[in-house]
C-alpha positions as CSV (number, residue, x, y, z in Angstrom):
1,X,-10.3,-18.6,14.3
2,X,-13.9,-16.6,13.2
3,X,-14.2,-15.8,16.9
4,X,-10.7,-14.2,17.2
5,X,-11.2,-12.5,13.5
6,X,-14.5,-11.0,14.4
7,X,-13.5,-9.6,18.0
8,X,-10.2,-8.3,16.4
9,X,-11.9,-6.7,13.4
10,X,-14.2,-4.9,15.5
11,X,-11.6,-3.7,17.8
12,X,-10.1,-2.1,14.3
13,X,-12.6,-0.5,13.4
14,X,-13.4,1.3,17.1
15,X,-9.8,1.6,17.6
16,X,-9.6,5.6,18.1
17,X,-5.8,5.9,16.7
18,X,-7.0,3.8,13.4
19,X,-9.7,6.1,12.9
20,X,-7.5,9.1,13.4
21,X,-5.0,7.9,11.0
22,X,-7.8,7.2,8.2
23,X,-9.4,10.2,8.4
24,X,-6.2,12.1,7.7
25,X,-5.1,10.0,4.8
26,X,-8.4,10.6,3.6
27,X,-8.9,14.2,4.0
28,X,-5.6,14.6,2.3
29,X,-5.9,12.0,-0.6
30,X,-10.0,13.6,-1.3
31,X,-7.6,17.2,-1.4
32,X,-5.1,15.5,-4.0
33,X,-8.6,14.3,-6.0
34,X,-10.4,17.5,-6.2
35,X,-7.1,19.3,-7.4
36,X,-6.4,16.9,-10.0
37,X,-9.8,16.6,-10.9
38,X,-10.6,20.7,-11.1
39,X,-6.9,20.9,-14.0
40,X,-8.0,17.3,-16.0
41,X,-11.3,19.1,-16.1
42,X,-10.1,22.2,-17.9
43,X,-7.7,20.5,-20.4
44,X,-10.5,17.1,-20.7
45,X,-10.6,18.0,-24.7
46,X,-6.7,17.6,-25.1
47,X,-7.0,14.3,-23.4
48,X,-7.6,10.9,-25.0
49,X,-10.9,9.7,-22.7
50,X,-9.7,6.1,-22.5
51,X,-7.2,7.3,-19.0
52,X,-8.8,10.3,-17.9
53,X,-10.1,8.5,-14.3
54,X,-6.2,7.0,-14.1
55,X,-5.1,11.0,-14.2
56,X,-7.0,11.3,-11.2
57,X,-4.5,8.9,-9.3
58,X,-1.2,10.1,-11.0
59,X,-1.4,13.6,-11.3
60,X,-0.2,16.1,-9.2
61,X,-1.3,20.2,-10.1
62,X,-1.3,22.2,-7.0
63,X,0.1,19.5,-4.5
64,X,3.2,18.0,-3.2
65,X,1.9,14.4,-3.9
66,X,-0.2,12.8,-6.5
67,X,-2.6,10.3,-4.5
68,X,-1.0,7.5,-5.7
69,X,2.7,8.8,-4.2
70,X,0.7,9.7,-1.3
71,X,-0.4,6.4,-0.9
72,X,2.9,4.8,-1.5
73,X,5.0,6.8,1.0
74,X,2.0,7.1,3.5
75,X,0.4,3.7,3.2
76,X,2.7,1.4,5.4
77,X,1.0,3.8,8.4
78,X,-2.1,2.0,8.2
79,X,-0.4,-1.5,8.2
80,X,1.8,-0.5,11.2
81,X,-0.9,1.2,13.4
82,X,-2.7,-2.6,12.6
83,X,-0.1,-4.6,13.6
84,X,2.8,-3.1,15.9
85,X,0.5,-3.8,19.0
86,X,-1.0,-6.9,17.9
87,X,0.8,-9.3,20.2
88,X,3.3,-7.2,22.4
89,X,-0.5,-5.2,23.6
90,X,-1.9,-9.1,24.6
91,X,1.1,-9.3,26.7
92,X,1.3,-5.7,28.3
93,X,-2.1,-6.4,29.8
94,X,-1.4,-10.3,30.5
95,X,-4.5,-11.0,28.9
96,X,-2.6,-13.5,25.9
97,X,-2.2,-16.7,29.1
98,X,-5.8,-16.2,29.6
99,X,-6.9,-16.1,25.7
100,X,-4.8,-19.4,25.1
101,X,-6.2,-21.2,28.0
102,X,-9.7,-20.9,26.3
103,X,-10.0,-23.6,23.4
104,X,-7.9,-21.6,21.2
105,X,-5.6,-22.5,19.7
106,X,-1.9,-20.7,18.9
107,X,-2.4,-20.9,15.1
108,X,-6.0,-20.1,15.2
109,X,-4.8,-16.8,17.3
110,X,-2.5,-15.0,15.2
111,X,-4.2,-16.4,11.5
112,X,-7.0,-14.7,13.2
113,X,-5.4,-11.7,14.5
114,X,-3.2,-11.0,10.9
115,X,-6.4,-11.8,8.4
116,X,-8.6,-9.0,10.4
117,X,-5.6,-6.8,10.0
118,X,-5.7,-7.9,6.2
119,X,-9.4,-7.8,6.0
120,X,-9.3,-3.8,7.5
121,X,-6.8,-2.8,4.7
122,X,-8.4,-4.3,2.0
123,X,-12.1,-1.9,3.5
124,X,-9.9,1.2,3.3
125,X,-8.0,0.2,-0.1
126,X,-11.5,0.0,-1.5
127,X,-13.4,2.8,-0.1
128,X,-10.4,4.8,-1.7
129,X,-11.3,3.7,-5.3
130,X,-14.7,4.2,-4.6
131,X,-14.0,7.6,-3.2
132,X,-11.9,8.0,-6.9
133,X,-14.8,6.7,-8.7
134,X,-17.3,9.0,-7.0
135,X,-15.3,12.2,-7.3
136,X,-14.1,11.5,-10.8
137,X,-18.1,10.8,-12.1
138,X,-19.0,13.9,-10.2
139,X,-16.1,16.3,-11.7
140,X,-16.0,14.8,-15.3
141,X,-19.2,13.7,-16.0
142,X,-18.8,10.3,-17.2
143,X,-18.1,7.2,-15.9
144,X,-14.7,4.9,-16.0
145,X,-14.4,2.6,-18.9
146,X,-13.9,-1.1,-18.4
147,X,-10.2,-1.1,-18.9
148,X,-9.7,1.7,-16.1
149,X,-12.2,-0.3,-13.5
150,X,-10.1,-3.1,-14.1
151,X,-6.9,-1.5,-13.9
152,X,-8.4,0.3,-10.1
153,X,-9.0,-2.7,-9.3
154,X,-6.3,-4.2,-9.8
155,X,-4.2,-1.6,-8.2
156,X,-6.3,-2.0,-4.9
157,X,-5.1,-5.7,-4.3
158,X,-1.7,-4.6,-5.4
159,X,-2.5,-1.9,-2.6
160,X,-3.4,-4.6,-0.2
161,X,-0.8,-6.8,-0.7
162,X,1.9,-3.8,0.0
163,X,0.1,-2.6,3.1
164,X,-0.7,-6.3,4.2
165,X,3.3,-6.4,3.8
166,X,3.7,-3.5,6.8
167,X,1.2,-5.3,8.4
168,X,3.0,-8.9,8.6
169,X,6.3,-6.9,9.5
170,X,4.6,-5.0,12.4
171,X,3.5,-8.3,13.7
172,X,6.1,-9.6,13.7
173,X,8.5,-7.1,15.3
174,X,5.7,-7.5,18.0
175,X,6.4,-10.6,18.7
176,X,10.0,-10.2,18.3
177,X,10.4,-7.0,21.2
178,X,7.0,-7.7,23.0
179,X,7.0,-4.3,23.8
180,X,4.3,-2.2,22.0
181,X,6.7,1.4,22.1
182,X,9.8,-0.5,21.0
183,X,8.1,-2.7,18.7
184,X,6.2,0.8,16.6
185,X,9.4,2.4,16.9
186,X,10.9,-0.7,15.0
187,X,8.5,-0.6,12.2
188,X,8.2,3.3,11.8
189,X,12.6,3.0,11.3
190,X,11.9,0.2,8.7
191,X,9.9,2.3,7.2
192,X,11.7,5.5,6.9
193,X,14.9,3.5,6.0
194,X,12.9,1.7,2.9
195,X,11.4,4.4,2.4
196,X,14.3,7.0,1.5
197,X,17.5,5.7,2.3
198,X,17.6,2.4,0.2
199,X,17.2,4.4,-3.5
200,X,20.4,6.5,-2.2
201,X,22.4,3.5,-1.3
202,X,21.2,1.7,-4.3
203,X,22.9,4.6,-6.5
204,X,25.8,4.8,-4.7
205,X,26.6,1.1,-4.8
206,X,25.6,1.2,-8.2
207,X,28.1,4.1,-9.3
208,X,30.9,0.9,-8.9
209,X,29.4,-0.6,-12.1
210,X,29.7,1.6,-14.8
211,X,29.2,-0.8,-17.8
212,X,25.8,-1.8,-15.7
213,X,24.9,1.0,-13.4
214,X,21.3,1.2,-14.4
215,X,20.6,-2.6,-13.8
216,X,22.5,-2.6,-10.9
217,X,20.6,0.5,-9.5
218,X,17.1,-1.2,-10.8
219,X,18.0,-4.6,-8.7
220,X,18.8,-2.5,-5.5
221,X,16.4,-0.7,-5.1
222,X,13.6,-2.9,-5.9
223,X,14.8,-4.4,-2.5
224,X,12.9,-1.8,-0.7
225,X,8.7,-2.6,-0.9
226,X,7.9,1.3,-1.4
227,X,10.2,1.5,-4.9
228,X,8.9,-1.7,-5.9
229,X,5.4,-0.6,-5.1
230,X,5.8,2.7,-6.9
231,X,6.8,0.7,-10.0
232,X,4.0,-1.5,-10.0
233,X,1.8,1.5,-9.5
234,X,3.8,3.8,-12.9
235,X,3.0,0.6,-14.7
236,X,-0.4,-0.3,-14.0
237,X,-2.2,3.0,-13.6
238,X,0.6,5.1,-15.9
239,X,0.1,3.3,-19.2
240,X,1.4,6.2,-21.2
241,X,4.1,7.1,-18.6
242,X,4.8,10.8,-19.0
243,X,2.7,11.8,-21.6
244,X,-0.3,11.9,-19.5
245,X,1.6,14.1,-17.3
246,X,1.7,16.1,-20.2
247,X,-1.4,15.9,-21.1
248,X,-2.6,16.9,-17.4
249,X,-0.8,20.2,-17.7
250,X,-2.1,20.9,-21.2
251,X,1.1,20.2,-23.3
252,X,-1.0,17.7,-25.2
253,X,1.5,17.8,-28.6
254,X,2.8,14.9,-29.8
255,X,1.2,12.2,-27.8
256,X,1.8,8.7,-29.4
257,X,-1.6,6.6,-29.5
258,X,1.0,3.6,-28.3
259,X,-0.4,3.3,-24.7
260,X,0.3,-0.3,-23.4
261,X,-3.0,-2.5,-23.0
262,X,-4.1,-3.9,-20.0
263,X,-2.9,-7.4,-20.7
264,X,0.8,-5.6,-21.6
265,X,0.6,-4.3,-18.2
266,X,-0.3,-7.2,-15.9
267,X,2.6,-8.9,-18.0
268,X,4.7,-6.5,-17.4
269,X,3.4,-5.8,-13.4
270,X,3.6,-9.6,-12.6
271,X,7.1,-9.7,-11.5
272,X,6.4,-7.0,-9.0
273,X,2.7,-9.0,-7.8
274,X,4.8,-11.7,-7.1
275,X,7.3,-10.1,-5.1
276,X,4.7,-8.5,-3.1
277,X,3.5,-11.4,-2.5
278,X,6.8,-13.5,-1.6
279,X,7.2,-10.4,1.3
280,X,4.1,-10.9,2.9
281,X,4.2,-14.2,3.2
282,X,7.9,-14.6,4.8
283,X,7.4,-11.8,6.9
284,X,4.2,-13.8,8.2
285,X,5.5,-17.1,7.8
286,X,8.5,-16.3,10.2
287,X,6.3,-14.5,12.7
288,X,3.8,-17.7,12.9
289,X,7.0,-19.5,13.7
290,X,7.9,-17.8,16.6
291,X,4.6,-17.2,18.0
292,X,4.1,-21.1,17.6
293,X,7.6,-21.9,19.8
294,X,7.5,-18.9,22.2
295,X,6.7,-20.0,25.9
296,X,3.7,-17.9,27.6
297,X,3.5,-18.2,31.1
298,X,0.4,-16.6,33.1
C-alpha cells in the first residue's frame, strides 16, 4: 500500500489541474484575509482580543464570502478534482489489469489511492491556517492565543474530514460509471444539489409542520454535508455568533462577555464531528466494496 500512496501522492501534487484549482482558492481566500484583516485592524480597540484571529475566518467587509463560507461552498472542488478520476482514469488507459497483476493487492490499491487523496487535503487544509496565522501576525501584530490555535486546529480536521467526504464520494462514483467525464459530472451535480437545493426543500417540507417547523427544517437540512459543515464551522470558530459580526463592523455596543468556551464548543460541535465522520466512512466503505467484487479483465 506505501508504494501505491507514494506514487499517487506525487501524481497530486504535479497534477496540473490540482494545482490550478489551489492556486485559485488561494488567491481568493488570501483576498478574503487581507480584507478582513485591513477593517478588524481599524476597529481592533472595540474588540475583545481573545477572538480577533477567529474574525479573520468569519468576517466578510468588502467581499461576497467570508473565508470560511468560501471554503464551505468551494471546498468539495478539491476533494472531487482528487477523486473523480481515481479509478475510472486507471481504466481509460487500461493500465488498472496491469497494476493488479503486480503483487498488489485490490485493498492495498484503493486504501492507497483514497489515504493520498486524504493525505493532499489535509497539506492544503493546513497551509490555509498557516496562511491565516501568518497574515493575521503580520496585520495585527500579535499572535493567536491558545484557545484560538486550538480552535484552527480543530477546524482544519473538521475541514478534512468534509473535504475527505467529496473525496470518498468522487471515488466512488468512479468506480460506479468508470468513466472519468460522467463520473466528475456526477460529483459536481451532487455537489450543486447539496449545496443549494437541499436547504430550499428542507423549508418547504418543513412548512407542513407548523407546531415543529424549525426542528423539522434543522433535521433536513443537516442531511446535506455543506449545511452541516457550515454549522460546525458558526460553532467552533463563531463563539459569540453575531456579535463579532458586530464587532467587525464597529457596532461594538452591548456585547455580552458570555462567549462559549472551547470545551462548550467541542460539546456542542461533536454531533456534527461525528456525522462527518459516519459520511466518509460509508461513502468509502461502499466504494471498497465494489472495487473488491468488480471483475477487471486485461
Amino acid at each position: 500500500m506505501s508504494i501505491v500512496y507514494w506514487k499517487e501522492l506525487a501524481d497530486h501534487f504535479s497534477s496540473r489541474r490540482f494545482m490550478i484549482l489551489v492556486v485559485l482558492i488561494l488567491l481568493t481566500g488570501l483576498w478574503a484575509i487581507f480584507t478582513s484583516g485591513q477593517a478588524i485592524r481599524d476597529v481592533a480597540q472595540q474588540i475583545p482580543t481573545q477572538y480577533v484571529f477567529l474574525l479573520l475566518l468569519t468576517s466578510q467587509p468588502g467581499t461576497v464570502f467570508s473565508l470560511a463560507a468560501f471554503l464551505v461552498f468551494f471546498g468539495p472542488l478539491v476533494g472531487i478534482t482528487l477523486g473523480f478520476d481515481a479509478v475510472s482514469g486507471e481504466y481509460a488507459r487500461g493500465t488498472l489489469s496491469r497494476v493488479l497483476s503486480q503483487p498488489i493487492y485490490r485493498d492495498d490499491l484503493i486504501n492507497g489511492k483514497f489515504l493520498a487523496g486524504l493525505t493532499t487535503v489535509a497539506v492544503f487544509w493546513a497551509a490555509i491556517l498557516l496562511i491565516v496565522i501568518g497574515f493575521g501576525i503580520s496585520m495585527l501584530g500579535f499572535p493567536p492565543n491558545g484557545e484560538e490555535l486550538w480552535r484552527m486546529l480543530i477546524f482544519t480536521v473538521v475541514g478534512i474530514l468534509y473535504v475527505g467526504f467529496w473525496l470518498a464520494l468522487a471515488l466512488l462514483f468512479s468506480l460506479l460509471f468508470q468513466r472519468t467525464v460522467t463520473a466528475a459530472l456526477a460529483s459536481l451535480a451532487v455537489w450543486l444539489f447539496l449545496a443549494i437545493f437541499v436547504g430550499m426543500i428542507a423549508q418547504a417540507v418543513a412548512s407542513f409542520f407548523t407546531s415543529a417547523q424549525v426542528l423539522v427544517e434543522t433535521i433536513l437540512s443537516r442531511l446535506s454535508p455543506n449545511i452541516l459543515y457550515a454549522d460546525a464551522v458558526r460553532i467552533l470558530i463563531d463563539p459569540r455568533g453575531e456579535v463579532l459580526e458586530r464587532a467587525s463592523r464597529g457596532q461594538a455596543e452591548g456585547i455580552l462577555p458570555t462567549p462559549l468556551d472551547l470545551s462548550q464548543s467541542l460539546l456542542a460541535l461533536w454531533p456534527h464531528l461525528t456525522t462527518l465522520f459516519a459520511m466518509v466512512a460509508v461513502c468509502f466503505a461502499i466504494a471498497y466494496i465494489k472495487f473488491m467484487r468488480d471483475e477487471i479483465r486485461a
